[in-house]
C-alpha positions in Angstrom: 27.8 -58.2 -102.2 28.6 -55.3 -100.1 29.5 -55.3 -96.6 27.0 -52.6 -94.5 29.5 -51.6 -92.0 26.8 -49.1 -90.9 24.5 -51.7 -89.4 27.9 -52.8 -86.8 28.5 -49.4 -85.9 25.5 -47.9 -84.8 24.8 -48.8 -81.2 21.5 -51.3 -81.6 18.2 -50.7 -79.1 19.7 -54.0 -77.2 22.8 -52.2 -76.1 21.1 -50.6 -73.3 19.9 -54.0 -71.8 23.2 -55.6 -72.2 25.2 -53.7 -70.3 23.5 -54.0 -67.5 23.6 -57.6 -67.5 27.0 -57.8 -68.3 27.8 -55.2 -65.5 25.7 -57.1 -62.8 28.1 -59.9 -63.9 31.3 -58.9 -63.8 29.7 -57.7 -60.2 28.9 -60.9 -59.5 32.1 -62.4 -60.5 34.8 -60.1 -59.4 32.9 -58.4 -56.5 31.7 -61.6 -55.2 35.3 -63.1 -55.3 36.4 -60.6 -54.0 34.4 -60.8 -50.8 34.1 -64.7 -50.6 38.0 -64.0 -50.2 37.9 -61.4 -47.5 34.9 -61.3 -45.2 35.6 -65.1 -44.4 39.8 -64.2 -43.2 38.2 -61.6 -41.3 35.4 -63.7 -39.3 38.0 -65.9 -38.8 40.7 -64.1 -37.8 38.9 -61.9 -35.6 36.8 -65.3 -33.9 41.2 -66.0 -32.7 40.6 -69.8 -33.9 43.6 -72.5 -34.4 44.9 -72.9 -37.8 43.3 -76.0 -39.2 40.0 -75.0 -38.0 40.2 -71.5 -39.3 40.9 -72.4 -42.8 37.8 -75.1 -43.2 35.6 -72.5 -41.3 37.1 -69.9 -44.2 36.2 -72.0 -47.0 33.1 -73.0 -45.7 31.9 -69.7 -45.2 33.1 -68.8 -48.6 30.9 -70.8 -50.6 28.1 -69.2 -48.8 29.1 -65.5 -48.8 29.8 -66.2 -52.8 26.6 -67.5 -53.4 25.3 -64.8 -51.5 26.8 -62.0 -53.3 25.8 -63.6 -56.7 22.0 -63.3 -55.5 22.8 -59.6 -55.0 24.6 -58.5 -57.6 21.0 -59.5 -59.6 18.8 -58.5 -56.9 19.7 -54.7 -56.1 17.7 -52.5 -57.6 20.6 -50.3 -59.9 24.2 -51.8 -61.1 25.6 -49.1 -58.8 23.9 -50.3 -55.7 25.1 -54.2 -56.8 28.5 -52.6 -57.3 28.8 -50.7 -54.0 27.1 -53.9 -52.2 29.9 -55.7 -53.3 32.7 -53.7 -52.3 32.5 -52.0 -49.7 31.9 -54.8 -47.4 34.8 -56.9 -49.4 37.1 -53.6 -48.9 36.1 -53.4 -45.2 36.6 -56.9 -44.0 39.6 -56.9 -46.0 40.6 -54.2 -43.3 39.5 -55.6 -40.8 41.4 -59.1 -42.1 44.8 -57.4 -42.8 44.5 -55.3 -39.2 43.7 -58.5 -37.0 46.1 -60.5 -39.0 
């Protein structure tokens, strides 16, 4: 029996609907990480809170914003837009974290 290497290297009529998915999640993953990390240091840091009550307001916040960014990554209307959505609000309160703190 033969092995039809043609059939695995041809790019199947799925392809096109799997990347997107798997773009939207690595979106959803590493963008949404990535501002569940920084919009909550910067809400915190620029509210000028004490220290315990900045880090349970942080991680409390977090769970939200993640959550949050998950719904969008599937919700925008292109894997561009999710991207962008994503970060550039996670670059700018990252900013906005490292210049207030």
């Amino acid at each position: 029996m033969a092995l039809n290497m043609s059939r695995w290297l041809r790019p199947d009529k799925d392809m096109a609907l799997r990347l997107p998915v798997a773009s939207r999640t690595g979106a959803a993953v590493l963008g949404g990480y990535a501002l569940a990390h920084t919009l909550p240091l910067a809400v915190t840091a620029a509210m000028g809170m004490p220290a315990a009550e900045a880090v349970l307001a942080a991680i409390q916040l977090s769970f939200v914003v993640y959550a949050g960014a998950v719904l969008w990554a599937f919700a925008a209307r292109s894997v561009l837009i999710a991207w962008f959505g994503l970060l550039l609000p996670a670059t700018l309160a990252g900013l906005v974290a490292w210049g207030l703190g």
